[in-house]
MIDOSE-1310 file (N, C-alpha, C; in nm, 2 decimals, decimal comma, always signed):
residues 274
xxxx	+13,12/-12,10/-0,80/+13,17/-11,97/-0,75/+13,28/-12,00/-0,64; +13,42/-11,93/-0,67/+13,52/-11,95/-0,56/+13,47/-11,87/-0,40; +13,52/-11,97/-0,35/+13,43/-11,94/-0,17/+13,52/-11,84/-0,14; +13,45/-11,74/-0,09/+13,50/-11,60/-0,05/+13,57/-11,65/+0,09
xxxx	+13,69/-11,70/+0,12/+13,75/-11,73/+0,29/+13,76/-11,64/+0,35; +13,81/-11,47/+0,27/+13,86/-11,39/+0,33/+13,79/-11,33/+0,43; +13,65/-11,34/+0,39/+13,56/-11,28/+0,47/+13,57/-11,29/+0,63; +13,55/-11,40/+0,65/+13,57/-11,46/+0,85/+13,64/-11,31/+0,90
xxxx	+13,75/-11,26/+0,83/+13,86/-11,16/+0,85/+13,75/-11,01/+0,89; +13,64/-10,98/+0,89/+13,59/-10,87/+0,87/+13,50/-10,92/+0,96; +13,45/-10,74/+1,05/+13,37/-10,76/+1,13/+13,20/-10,70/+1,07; +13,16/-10,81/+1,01/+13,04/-10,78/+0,94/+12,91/-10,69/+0,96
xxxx	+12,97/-10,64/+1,11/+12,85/-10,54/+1,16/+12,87/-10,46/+1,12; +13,02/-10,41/+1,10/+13,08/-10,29/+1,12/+13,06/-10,27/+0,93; +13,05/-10,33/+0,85/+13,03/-10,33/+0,74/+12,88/-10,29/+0,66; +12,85/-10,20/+0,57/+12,98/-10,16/+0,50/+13,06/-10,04/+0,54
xxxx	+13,18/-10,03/+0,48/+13,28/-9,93/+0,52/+13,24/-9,79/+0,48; +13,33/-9,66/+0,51/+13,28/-9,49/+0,52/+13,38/-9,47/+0,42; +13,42/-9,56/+0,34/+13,57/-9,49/+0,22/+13,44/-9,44/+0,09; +13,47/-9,35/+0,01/+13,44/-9,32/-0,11/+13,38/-9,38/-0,23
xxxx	+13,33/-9,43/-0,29/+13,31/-9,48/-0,41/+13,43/-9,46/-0,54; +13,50/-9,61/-0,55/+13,61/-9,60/-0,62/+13,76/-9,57/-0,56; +13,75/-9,59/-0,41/+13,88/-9,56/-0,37/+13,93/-9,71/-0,35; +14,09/-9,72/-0,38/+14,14/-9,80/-0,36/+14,17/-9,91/-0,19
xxxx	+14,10/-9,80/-0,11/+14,16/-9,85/+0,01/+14,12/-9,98/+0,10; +14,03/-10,06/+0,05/+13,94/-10,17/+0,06/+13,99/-10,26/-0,02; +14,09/-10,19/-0,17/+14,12/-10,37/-0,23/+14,24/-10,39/-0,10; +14,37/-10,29/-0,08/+14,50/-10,31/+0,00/+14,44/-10,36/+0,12
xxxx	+14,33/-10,33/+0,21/+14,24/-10,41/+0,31/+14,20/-10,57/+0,25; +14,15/-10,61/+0,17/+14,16/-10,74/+0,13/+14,25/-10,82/+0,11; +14,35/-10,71/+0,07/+14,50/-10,83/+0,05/+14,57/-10,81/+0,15; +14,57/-10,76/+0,25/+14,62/-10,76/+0,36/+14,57/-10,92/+0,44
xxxx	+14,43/-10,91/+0,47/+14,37/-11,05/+0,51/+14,45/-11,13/+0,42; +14,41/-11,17/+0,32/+14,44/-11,22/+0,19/+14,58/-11,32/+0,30; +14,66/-11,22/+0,24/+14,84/-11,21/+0,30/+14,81/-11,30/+0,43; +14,73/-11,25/+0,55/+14,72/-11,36/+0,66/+14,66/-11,46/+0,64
xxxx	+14,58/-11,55/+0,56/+14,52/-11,64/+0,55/+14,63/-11,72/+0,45; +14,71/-11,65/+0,36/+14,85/-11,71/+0,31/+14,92/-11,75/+0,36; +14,93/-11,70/+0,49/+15,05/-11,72/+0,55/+15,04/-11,80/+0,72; +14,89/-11,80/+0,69/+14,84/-11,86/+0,79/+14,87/-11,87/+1,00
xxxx	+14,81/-11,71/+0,93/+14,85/-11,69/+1,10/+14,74/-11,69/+1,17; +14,76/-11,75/+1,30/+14,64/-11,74/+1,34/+14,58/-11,57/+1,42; +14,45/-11,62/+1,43/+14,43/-11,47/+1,45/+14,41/-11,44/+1,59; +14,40/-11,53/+1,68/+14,41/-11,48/+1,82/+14,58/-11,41/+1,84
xxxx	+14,68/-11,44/+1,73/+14,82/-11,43/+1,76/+14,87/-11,29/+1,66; +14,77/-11,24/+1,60/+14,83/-11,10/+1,49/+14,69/-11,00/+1,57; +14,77/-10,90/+1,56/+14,73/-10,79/+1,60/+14,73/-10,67/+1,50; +14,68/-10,63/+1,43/+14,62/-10,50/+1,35/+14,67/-10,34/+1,40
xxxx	+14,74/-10,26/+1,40/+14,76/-10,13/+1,46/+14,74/-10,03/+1,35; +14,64/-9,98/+1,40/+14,68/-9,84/+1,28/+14,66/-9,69/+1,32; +14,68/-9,60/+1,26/+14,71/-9,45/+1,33/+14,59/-9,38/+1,25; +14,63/-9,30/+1,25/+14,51/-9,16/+1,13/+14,51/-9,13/+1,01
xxxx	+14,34/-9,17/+0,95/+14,36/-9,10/+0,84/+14,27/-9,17/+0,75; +14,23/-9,19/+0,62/+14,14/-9,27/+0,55/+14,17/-9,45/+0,55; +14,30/-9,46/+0,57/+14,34/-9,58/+0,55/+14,34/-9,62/+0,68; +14,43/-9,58/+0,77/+14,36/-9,63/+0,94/+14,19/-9,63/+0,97
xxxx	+14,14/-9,63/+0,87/+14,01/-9,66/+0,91/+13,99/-9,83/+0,89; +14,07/-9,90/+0,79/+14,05/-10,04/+0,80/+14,10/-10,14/+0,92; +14,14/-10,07/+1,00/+14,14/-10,17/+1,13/+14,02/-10,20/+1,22; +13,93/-10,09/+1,21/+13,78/-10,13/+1,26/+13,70/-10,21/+1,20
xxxx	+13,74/-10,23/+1,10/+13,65/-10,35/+0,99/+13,71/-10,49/+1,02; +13,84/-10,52/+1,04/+13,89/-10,61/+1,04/+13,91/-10,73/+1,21; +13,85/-10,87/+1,21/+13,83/-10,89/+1,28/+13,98/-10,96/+1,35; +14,02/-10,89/+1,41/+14,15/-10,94/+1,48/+14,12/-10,85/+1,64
xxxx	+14,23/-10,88/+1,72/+14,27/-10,78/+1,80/+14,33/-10,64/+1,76; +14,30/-10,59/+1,77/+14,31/-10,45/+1,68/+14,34/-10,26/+1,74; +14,40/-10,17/+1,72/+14,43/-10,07/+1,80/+14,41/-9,94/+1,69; +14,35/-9,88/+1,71/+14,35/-9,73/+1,62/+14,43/-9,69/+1,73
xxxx	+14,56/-9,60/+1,72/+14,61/-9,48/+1,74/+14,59/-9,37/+1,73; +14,69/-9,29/+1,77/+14,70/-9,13/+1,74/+14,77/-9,10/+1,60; +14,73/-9,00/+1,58/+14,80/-8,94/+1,46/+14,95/-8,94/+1,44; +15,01/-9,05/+1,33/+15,16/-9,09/+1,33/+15,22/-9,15/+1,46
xxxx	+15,16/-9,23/+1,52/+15,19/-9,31/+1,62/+15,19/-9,46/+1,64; +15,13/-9,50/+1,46/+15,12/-9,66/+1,47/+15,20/-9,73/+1,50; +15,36/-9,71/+1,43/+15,42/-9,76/+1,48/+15,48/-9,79/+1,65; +15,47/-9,70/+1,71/+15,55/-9,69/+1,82/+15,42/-9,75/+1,90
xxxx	+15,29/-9,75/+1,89/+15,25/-9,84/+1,99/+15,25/-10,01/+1,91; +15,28/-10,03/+1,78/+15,33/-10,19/+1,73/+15,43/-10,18/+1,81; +15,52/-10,12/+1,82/+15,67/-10,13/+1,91/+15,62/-10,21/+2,02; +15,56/-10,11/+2,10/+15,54/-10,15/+2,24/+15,43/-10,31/+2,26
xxxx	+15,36/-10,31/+2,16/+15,29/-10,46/+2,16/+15,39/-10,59/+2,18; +15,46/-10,54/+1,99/+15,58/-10,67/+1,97/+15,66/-10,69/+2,10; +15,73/-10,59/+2,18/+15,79/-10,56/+2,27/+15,71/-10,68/+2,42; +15,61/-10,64/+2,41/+15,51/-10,74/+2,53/+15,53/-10,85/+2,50
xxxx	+15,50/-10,87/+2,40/+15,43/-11,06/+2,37/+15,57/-11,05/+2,22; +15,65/-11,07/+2,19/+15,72/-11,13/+2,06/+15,67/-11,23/+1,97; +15,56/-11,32/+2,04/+15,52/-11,42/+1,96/+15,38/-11,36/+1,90; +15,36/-11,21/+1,90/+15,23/-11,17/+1,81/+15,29/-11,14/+1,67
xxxx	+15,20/-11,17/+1,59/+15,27/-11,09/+1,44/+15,16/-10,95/+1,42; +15,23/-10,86/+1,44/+15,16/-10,76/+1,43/+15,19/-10,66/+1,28; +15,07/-10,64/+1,22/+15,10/-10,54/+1,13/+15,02/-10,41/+1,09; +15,13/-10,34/+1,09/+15,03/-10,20/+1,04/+14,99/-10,10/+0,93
xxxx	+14,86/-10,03/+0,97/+14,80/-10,02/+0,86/+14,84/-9,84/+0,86; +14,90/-9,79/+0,76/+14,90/-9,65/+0,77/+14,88/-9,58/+0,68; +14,92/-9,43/+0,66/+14,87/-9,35/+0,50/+15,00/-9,31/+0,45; +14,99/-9,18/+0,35/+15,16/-9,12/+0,34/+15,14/-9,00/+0,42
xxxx	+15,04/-8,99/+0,47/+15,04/-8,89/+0,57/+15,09/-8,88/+0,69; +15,02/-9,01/+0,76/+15,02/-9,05/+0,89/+15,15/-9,12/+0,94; +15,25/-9,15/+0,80/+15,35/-9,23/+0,82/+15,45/-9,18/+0,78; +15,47/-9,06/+0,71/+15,57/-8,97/+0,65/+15,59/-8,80/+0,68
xxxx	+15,48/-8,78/+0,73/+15,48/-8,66/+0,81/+15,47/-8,68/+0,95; +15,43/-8,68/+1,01/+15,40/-8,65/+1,15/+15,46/-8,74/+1,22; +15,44/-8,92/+1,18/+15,51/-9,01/+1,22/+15,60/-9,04/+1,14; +15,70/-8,95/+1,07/+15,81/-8,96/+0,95/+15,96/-9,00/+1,06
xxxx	+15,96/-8,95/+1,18/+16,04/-9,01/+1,27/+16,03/-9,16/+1,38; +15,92/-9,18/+1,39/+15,89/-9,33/+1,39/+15,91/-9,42/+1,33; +15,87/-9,40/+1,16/+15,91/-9,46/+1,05/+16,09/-9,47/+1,04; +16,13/-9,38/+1,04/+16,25/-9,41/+1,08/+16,31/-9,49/+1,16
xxxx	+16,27/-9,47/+1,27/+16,37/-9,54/+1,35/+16,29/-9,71/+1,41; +16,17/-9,70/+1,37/+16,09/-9,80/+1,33/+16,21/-9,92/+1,25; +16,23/-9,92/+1,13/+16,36/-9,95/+1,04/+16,42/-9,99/+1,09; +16,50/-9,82/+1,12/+16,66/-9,88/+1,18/+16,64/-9,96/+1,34
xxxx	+16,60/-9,97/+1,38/+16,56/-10,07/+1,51/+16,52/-10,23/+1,43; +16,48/-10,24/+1,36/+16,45/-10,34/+1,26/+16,36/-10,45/+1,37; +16,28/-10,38/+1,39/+16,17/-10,47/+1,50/+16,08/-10,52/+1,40; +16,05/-10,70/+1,41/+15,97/-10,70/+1,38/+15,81/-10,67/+1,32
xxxx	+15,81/-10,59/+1,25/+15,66/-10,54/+1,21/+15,62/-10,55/+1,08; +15,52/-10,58/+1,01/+15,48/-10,54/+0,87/+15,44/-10,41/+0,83; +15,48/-10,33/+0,83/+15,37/-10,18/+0,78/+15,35/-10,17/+0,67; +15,22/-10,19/+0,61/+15,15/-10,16/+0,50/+15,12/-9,97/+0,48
xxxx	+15,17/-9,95/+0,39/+15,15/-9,79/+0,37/+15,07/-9,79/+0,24; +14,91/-9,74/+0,26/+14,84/-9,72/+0,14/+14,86/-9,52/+0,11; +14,96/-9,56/+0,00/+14,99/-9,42/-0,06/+14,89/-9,38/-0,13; +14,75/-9,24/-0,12/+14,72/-9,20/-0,22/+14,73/-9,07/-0,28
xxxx	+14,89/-9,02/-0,17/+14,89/-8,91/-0,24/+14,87/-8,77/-0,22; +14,77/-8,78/-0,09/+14,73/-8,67/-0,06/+14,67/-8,74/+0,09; +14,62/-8,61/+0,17/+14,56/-8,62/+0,30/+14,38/-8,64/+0,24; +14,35/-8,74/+0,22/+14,22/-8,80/+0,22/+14,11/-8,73/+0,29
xxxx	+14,12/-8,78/+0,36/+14,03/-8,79/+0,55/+14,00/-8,62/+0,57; +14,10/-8,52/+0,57/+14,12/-8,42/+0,67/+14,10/-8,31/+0,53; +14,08/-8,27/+0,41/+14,05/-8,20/+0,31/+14,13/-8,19/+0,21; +14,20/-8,31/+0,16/+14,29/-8,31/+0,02/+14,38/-8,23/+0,05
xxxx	+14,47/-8,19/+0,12/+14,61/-8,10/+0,17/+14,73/-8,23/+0,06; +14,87/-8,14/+0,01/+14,91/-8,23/-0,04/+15,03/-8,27/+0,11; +15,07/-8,41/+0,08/+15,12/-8,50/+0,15/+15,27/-8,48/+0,14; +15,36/-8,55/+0,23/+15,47/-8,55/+0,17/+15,52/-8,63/+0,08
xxxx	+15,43/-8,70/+0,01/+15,44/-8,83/-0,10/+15,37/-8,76/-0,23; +15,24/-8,67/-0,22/+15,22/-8,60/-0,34/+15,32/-8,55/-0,46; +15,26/-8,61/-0,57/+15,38/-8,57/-0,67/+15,42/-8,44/-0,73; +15,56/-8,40/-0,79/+15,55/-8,24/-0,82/+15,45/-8,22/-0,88
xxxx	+15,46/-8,11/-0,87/+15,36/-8,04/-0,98/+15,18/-8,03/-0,98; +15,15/-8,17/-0,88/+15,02/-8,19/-0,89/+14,94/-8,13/-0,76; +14,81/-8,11/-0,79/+14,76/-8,01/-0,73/+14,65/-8,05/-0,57; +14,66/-7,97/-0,50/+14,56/-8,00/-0,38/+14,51/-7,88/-0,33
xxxx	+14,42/-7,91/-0,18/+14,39/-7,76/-0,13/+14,50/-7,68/-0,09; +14,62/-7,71/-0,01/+14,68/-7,65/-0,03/+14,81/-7,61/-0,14; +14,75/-7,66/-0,24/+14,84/-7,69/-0,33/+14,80/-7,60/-0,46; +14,69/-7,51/-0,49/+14,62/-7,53/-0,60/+14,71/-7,49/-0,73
xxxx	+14,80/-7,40/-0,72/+14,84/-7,43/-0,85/+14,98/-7,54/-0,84; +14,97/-7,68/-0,82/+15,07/-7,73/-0,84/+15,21/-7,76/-0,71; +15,18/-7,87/-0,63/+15,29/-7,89/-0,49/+15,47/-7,86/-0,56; +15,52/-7,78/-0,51/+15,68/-7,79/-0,57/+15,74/-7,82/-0,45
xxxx	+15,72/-7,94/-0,38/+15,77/-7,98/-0,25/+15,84/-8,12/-0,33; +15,92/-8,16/-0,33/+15,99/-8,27/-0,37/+15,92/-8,38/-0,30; +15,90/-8,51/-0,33/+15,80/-8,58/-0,27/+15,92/-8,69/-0,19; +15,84/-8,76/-0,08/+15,92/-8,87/-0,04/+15,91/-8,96/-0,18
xxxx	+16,01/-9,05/-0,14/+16,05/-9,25/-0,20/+16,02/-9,29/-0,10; +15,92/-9,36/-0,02/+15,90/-9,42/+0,12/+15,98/-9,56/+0,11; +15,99/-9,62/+0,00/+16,04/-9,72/-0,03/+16,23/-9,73/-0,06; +16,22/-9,57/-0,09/+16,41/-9,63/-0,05/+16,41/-9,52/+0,10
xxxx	+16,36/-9,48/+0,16/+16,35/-9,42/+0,29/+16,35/-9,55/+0,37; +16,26/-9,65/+0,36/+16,32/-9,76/+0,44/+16,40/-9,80/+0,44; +16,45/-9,85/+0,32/+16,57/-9,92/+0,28/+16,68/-9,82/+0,31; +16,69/-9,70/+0,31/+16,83/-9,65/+0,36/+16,82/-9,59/+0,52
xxxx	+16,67/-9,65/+0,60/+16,71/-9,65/+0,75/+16,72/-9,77/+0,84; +16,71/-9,89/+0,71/+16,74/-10,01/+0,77/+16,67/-10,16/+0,78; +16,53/-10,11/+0,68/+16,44/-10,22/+0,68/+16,54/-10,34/+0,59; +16,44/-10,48/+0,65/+16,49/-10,60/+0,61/+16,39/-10,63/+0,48
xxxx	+16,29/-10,57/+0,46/+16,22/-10,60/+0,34/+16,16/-10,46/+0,29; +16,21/-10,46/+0,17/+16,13/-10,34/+0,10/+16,05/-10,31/-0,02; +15,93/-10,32/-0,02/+15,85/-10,35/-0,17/+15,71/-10,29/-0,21; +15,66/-10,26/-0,31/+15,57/-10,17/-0,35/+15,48/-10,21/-0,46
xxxx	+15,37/-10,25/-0,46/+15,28/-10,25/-0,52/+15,17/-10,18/-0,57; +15,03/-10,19/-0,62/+14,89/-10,09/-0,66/+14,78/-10,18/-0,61; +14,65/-10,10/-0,62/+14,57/-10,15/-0,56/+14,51/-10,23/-0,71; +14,56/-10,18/-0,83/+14,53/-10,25/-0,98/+14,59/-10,38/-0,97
xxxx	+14,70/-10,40/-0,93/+14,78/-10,53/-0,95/+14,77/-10,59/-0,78; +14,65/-10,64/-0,80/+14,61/-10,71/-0,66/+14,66/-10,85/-0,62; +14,69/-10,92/-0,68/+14,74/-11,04/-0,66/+14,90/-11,02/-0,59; +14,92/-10,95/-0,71/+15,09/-10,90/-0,67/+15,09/-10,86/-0,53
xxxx	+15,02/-10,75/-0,54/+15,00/-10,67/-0,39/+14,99/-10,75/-0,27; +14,92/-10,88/-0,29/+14,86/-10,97/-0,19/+15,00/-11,04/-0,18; +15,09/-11,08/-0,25/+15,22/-11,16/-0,27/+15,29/-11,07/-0,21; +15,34/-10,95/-0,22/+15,41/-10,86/-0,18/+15,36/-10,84/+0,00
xxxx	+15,29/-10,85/+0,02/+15,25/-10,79/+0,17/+15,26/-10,95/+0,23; +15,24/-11,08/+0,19/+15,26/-11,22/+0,26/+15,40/-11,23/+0,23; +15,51/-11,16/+0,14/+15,59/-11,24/+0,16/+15,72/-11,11/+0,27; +15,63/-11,01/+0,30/+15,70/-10,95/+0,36/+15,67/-10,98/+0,58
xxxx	+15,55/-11,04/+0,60/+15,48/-11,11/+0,66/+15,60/-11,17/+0,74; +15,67/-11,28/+0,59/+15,69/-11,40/+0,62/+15,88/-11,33/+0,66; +15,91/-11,23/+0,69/+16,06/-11,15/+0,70/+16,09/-11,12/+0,87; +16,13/-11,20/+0,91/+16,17/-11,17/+1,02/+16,22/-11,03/+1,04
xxxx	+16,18/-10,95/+1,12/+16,24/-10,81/+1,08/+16,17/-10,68/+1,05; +16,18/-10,57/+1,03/+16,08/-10,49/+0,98/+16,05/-10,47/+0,81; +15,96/-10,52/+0,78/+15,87/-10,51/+0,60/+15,80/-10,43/+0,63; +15,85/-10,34/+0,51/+15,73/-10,22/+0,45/+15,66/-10,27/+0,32
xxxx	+15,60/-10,23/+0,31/+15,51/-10,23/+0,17/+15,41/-10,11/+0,17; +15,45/-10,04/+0,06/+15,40/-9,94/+0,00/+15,28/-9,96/-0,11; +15,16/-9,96/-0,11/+15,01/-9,99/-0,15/+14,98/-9,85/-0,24; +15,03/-9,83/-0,37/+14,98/-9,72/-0,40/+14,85/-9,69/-0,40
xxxx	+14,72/-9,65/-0,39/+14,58/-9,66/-0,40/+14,50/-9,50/-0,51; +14,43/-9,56/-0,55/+14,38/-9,45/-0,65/+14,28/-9,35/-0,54; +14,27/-9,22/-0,56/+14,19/-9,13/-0,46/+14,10/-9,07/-0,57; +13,97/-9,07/-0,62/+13,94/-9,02/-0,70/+13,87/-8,87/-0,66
xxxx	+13,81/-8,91/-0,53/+13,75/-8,78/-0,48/+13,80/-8,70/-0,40; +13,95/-8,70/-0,39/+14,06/-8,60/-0,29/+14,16/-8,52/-0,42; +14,23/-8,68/-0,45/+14,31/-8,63/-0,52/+14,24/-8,66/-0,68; +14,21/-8,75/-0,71/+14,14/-8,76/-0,87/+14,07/-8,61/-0,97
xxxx	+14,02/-8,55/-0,82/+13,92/-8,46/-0,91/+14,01/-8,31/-0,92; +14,12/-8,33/-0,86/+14,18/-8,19/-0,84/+14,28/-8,22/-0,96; +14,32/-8,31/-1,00/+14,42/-8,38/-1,11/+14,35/-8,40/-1,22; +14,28/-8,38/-1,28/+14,20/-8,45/-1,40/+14,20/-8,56/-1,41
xxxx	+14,12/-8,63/-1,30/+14,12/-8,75/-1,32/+14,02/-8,82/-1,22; +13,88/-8,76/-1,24/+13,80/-8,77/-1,13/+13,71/-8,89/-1,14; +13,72/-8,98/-1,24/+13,70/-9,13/-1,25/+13,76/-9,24/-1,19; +13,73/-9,34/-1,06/+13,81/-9,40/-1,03/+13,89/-9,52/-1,16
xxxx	+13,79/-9,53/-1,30/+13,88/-9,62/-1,36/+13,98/-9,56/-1,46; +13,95/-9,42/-1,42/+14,07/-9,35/-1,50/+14,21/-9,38/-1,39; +14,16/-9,38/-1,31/+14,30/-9,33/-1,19/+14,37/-9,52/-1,21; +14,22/-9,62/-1,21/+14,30/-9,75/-1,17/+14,39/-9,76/-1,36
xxxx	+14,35/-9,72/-1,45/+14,42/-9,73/-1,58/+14,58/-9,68/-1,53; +14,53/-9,56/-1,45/+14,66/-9,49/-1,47/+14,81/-9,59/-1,39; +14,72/-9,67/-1,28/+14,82/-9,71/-1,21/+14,87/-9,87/-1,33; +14,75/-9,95/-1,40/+14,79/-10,03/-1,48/+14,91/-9,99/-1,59
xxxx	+14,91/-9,86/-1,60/+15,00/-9,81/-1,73/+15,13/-9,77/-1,69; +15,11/-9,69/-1,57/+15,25/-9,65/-1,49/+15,36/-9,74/-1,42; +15,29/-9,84/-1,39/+15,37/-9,94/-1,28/+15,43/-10,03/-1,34; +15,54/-10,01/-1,31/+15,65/-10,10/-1,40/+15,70/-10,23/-1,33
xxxx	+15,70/-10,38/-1,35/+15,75/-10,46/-1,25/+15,89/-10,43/-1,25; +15,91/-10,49/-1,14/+16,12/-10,44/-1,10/+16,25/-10,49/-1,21; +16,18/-10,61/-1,25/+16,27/-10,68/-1,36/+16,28/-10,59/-1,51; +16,15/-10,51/-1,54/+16,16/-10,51/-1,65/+16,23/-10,36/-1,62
xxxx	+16,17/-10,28/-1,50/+16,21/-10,16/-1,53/+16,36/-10,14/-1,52; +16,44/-10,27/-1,44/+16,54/-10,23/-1,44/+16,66/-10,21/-1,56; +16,59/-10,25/-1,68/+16,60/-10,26/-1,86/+16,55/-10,17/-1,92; +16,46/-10,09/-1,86/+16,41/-9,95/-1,93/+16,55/-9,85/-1,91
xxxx	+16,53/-9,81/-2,05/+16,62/-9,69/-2,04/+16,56/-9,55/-1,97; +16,63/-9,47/-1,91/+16,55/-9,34/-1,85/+16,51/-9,26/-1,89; +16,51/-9,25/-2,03/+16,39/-9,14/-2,06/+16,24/-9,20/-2,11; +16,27/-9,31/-2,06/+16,14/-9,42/-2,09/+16,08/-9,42/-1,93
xxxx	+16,11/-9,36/-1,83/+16,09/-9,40/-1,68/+16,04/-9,30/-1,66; +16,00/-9,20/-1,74/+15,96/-9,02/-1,70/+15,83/-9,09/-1,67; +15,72/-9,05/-1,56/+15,61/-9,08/-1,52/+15,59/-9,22/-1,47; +15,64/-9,27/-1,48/+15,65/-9,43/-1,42/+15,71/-9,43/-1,30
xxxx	+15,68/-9,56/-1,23/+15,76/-9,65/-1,10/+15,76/-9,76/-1,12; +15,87/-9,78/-1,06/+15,87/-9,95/-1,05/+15,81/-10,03/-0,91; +15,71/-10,11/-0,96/+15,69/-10,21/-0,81/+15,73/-10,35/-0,81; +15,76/-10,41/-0,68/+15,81/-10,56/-0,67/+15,85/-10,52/-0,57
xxxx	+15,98/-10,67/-0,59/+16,06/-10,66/-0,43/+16,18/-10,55/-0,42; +16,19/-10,45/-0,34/+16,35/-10,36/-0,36/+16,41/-10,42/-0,29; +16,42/-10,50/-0,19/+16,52/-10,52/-0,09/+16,45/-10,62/+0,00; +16,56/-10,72/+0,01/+16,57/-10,81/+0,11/+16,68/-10,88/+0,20
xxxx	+16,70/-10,83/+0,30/+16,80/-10,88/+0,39/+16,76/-10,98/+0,52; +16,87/-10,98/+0,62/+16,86/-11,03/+0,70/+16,95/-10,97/+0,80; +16,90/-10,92/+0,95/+16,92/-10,83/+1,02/+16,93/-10,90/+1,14; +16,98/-10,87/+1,28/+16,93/-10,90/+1,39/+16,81/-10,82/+1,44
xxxx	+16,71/-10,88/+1,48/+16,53/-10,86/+1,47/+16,56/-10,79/+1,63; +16,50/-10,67/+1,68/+16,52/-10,58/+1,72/+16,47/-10,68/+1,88; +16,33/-10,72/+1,91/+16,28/-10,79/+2,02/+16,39/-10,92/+2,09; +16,49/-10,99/+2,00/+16,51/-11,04/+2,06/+16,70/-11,01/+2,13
xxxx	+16,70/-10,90/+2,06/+16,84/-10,84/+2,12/+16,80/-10,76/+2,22; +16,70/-10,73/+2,24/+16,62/-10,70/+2,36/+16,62/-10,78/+2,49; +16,56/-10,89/+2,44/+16,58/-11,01/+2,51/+16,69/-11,04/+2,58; +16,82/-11,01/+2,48/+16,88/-11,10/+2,47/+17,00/-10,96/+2,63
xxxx	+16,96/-10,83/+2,62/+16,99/-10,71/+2,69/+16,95/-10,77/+2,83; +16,76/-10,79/+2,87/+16,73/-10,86/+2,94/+16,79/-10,95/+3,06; +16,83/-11,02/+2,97/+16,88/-11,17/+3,02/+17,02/-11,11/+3,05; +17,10/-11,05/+3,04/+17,24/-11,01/+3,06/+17,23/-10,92/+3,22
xxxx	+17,07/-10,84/+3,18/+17,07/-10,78/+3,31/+17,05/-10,86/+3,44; +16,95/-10,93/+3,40/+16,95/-11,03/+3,52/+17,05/-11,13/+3,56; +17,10/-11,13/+3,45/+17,22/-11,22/+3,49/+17,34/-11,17/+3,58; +17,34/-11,04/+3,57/+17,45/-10,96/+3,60/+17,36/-10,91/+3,76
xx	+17,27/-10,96/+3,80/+17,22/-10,94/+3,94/+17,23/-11,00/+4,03; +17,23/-11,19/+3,96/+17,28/-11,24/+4,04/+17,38/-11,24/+4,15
């Protein structure tokens, strides 16, 4: 039997977890560890931040130094951490809620400041936690409590929203293609800069049952059938891409990393006191 390492990563008291039966949000929690034991950070030196919602609940499970926030606030208190100490790797855990509505201007300027951070966004689509309301990532047409016949709200792209406010890594995975997912979140890790990754996650009991699709192995088929890798989709013709997304890498650059032009402000001030 392959030795489970990931484990050490989890605070076993606090186990087991309050997520649903069949929700995805526990595998993107595994590959998150996963990703740090890849990448081999140590854990007195990464820090965990997450804000509100069903998926900010995996930072209490996880044994690091660790911060639940306020509602769409993860980022800006990662700011202020990386900001303290630069030699933490900090990354955060958010929803499409908590990270496109409320904190939809954090996220922003999160980016364009291009501060070192990882933020993991597990997309399911809907507001989980607080009674199935649809999200700003909810797709047309599909349904919630506030939604019931059908959201006609145009949905975010979180993944070219970063990439056109400035991120240095941009990439998107499922909670079906876990390996990938685990590869995608360490090699965004490994980006000096700010990396997103987008964690689609199946919701069976929020969003699943309001959608016809109140099976979590219906929902995980759905993401095995929909998710297109980047290479091949970019060969599909478009009337072959109706219902689909592509996941992989969207974007990789190299930026000046926001903490150390900080620094670098700092040092100019004090120099200029002399």
């Amino acid at each position: 039997m392959q030795e489970r390492t990931y484990e050490k990563y989890f605070r076993q008291n606090r186990l087991p977890h309050i997520w649903c039966p069949g929700c995805g949000n526990g595998t993107v929690m595994k590959a998150i560890v996963e990703a740090v034991e890849k990448r081999k950070l140590p854990r007195d030196k990464t820090v965990i931040v997450s804000g509100i919602g069903c998926s900010s609940r995996a930072s209490g499970y996880m044994d690091f130094d660790t911060l639940h926030t306020a509602h769409g606030r993860a980022i800006p208190f990662a700011t202020g951490i990386k900001l303290a100490n630069p030699e933490l790797n900090v990354i955060v855990i958010t929803g499409d809620g908590d990270c496109t509505a409320i904190g939809g201007n954090h996220f922003i300027h999160g980016a364009r400041r291009n501060i070192d951070l990882t933020v993991v966004l597990f997309n399911n689509a809907i507001y989980g936690m607080t009674g199935g309301q649809a999200s700003p990532m909810t797709p047309l047409h599909k349904k919630a409590t506030t939604a019931p016949y059908g959201s006609v709200d145009r949905p975010f792209d979180a993944c070219q929203l970063a990439s056109a406010a400035g991120a240095s890594y941009v990439a998107r995975s499922t909670a079906f293609h876990v390996q990938h997912l685990t590869d995608m979140i360490a090699e965004g890790i490994s980006v000096e800069g700010f990396s997103f990754i987008e964690a689609v996650v199946q919701c069976p009991t929020a969003y699943g049952r309001k959608n016809k699709m109140p099976e979590p192995a219906q929902m995980m088929a759905w993401l095995r059938d929909h998710a297109v890798l980047q290479k091949a989709w970019d060969k599909l013709p478009e009337e072959k891409r109706s219902d689909k997304f592509p996941i992989g890498v969207f974007l990789k650059r190299q930026f000046e990393e926001y903490t150390k032009a900080y620094a670098e402000v700092i040092a100019s001030a004090q120099g200029g006191k002399k």
